[in-house]
Backbone as CSV, one residue per row, in Angstrom:
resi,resn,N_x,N_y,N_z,CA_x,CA_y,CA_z,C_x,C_y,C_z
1,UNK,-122.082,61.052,183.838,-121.160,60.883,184.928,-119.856,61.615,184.610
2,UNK,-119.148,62.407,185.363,-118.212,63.441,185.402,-116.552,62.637,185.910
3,UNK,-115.871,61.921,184.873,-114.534,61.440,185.659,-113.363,61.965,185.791
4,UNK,-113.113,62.104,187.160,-112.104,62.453,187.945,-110.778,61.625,187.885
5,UNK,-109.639,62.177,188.463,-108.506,61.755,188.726,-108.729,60.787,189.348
6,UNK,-109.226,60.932,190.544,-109.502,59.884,191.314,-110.256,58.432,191.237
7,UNK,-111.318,58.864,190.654,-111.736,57.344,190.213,-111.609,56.829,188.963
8,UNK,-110.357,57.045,188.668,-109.892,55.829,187.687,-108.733,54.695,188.620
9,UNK,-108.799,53.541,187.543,-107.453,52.768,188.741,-106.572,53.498,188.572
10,UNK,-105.186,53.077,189.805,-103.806,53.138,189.975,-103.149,53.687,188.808
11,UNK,-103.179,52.503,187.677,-102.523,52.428,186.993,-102.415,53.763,186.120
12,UNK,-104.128,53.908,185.741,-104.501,55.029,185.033,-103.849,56.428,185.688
13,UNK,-104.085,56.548,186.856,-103.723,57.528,187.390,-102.020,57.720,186.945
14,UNK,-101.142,56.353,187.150,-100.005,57.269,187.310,-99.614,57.316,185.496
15,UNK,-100.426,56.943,184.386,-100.564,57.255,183.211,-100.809,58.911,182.756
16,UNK,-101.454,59.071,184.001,-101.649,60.848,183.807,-100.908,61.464,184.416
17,UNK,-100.189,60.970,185.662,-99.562,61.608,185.971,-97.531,61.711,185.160
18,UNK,-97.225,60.606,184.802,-96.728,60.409,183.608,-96.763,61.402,182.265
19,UNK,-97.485,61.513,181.499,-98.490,62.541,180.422,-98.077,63.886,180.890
20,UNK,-98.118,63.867,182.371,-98.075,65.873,182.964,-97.176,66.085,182.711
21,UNK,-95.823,65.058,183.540,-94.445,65.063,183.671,-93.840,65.258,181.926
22,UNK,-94.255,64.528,180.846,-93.587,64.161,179.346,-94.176,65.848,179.439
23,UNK,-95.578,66.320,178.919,-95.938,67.542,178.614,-96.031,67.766,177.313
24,UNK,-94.692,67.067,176.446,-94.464,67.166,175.287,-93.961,66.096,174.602
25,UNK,-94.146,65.289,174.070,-93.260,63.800,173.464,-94.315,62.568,173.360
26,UNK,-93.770,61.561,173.159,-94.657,60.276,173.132,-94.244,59.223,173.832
27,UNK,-95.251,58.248,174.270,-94.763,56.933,174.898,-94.695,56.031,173.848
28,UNK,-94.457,54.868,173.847,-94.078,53.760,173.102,-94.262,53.003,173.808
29,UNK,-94.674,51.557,173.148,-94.912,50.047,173.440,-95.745,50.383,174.616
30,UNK,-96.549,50.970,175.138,-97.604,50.591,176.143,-98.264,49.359,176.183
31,UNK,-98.107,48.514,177.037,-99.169,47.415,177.372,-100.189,47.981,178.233
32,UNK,-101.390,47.037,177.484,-102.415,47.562,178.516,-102.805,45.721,178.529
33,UNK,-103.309,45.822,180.012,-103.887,44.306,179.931,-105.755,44.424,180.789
34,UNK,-106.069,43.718,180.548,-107.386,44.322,180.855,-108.234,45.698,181.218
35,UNK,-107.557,45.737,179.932,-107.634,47.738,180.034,-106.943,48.440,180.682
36,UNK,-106.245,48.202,181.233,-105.381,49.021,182.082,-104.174,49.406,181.789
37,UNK,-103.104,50.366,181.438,-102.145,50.098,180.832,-100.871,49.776,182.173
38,UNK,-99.713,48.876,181.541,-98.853,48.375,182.561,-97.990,49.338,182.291
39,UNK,-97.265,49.809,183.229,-96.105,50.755,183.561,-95.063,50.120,184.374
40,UNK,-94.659,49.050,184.618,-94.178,48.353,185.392,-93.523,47.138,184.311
41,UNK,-92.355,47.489,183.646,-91.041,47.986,183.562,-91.986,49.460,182.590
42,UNK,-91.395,50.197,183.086,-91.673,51.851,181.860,-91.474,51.852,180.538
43,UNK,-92.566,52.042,180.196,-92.680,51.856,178.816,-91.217,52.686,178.049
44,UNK,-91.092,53.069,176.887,-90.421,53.687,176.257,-90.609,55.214,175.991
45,UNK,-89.875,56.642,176.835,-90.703,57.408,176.824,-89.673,58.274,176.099
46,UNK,-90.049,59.514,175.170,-89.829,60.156,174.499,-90.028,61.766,174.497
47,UNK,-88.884,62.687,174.961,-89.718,64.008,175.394,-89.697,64.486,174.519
48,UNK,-90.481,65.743,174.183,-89.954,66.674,172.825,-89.792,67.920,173.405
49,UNK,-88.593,68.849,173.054,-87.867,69.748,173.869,-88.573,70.662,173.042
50,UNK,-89.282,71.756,173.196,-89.772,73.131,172.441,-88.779,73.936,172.785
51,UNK,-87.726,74.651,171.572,-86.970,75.958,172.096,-88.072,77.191,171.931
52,UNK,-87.955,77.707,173.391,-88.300,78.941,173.916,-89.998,78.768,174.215
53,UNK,-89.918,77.721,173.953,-91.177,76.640,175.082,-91.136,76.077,176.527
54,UNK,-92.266,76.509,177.233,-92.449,75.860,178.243,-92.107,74.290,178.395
55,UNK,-91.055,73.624,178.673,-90.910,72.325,178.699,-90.750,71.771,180.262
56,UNK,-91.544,72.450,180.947,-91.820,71.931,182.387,-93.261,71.252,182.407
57,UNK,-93.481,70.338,183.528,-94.080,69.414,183.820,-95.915,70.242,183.677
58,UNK,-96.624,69.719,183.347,-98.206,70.605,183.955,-98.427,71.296,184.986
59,UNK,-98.886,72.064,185.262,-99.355,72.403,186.478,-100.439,71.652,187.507
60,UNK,-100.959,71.389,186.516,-102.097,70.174,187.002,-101.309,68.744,187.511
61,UNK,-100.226,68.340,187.528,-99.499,67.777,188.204,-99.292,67.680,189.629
62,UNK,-100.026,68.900,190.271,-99.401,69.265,191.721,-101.363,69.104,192.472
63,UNK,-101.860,68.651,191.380,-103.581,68.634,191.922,-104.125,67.485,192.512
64,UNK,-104.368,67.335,193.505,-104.838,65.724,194.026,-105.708,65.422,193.161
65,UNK,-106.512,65.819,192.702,-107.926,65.815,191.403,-108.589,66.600,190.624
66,UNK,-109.105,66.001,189.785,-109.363,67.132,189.101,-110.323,66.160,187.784
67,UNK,-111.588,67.006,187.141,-111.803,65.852,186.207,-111.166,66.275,184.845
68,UNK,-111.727,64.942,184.541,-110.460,64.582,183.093,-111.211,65.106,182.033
69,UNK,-109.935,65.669,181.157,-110.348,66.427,179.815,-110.803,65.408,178.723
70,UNK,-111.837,65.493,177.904,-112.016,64.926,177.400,-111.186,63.589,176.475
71,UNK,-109.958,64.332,176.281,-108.725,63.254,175.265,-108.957,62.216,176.458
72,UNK,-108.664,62.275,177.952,-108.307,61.296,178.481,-109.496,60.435,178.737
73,UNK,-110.338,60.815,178.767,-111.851,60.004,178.737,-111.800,59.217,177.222
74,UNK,-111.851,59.718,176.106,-111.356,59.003,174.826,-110.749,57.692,174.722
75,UNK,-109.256,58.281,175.503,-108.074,57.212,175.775,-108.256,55.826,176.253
76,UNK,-109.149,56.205,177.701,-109.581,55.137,178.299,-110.516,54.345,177.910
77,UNK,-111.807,54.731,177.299,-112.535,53.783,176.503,-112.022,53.435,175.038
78,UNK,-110.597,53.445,174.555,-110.129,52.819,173.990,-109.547,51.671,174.385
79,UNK,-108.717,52.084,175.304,-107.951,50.755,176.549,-109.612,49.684,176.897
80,UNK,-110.345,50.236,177.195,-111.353,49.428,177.481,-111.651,48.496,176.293
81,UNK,-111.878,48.979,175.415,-111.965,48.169,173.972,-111.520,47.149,173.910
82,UNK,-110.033,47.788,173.461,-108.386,47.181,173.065,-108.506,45.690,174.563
83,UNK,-108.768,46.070,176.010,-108.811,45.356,176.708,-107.423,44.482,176.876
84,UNK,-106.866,43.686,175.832,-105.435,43.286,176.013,-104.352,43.713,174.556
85,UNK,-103.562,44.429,174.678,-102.368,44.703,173.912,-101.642,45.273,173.500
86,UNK,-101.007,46.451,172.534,-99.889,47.247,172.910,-100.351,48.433,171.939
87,UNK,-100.360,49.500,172.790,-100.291,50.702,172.154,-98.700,51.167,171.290
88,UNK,-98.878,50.982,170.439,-97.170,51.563,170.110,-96.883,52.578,169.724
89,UNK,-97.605,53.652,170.400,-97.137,55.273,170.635,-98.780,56.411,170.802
90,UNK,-98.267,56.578,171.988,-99.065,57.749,171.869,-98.461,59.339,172.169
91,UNK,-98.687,60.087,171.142,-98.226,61.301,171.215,-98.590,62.492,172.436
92,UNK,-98.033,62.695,172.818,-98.803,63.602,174.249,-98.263,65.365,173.517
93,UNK,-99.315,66.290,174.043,-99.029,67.635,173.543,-99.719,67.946,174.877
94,UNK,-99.289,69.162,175.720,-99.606,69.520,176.595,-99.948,68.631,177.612
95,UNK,-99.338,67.540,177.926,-99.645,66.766,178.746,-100.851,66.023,178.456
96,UNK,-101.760,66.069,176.895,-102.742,65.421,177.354,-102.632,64.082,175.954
97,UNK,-102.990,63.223,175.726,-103.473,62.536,174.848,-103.220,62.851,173.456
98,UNK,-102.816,63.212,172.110,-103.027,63.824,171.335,-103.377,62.912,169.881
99,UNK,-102.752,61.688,170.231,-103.204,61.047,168.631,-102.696,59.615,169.202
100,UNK,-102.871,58.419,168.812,-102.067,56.871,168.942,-101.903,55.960,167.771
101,UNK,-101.258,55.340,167.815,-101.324,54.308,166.877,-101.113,53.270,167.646
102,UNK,-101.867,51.860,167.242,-102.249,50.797,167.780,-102.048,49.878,167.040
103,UNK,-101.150,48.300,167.928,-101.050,47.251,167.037,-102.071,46.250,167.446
104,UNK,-103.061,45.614,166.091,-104.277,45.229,165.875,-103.743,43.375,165.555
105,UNK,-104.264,42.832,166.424,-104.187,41.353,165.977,-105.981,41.214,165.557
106,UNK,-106.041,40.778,164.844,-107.976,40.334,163.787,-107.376,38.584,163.982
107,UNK,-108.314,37.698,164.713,-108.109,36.790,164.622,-109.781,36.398,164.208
């Protein structure tokens, strides 16, 4: 099965669309609650300025859809996993996904 912009939830969506806009930097403290991550207060976001780098938004930003590159397919069946709790940073490079670190409760 081939996933698109479109059929992921809301939330996901404006996670990517978010990701286009950074391009370069990381988020912080992401909640995700039943997989989904909450954006609603905005997480903590972080740009990273490249001198004599492109530091404008994706282009793929301006696309009603489009399917998702593999990092973001990754991402999400992590959130699926994780199911409830806080990402505390994920690095974005080119707008897409690039590495996370995750806080782990083992009960």
């Amino acid at each position: 099965m081939e996933f698109t912009k479109n059929n992921v939830s809301t939330s996901r969506q404006e996670l990517i669309r978010l990701m286009q806009r950074l391009n370069f930097g990381r988020i912080e403290g992401l909640q995700i609650v039943n997989g989904d991550p909450v954006l609603t207060p905005l997480p903590r976001v972080v740009q990273c300025v490249k001198f004599k780098g492109d530091n404008n938004p994706r282009p793929e930003l301006r696309s009603k859809d489009f399917v998702l590159k593999d990092e973001l397919v990754e991402l999400f069946s992590y959130f699926n996993e994780l199911n409830n709790g806080t990402i505390e940073t994920i690095e974005v490079k080119h707008g897409l996904p690039f590495n996370m670190n995750i806080e782990m409760v083992f009960r």
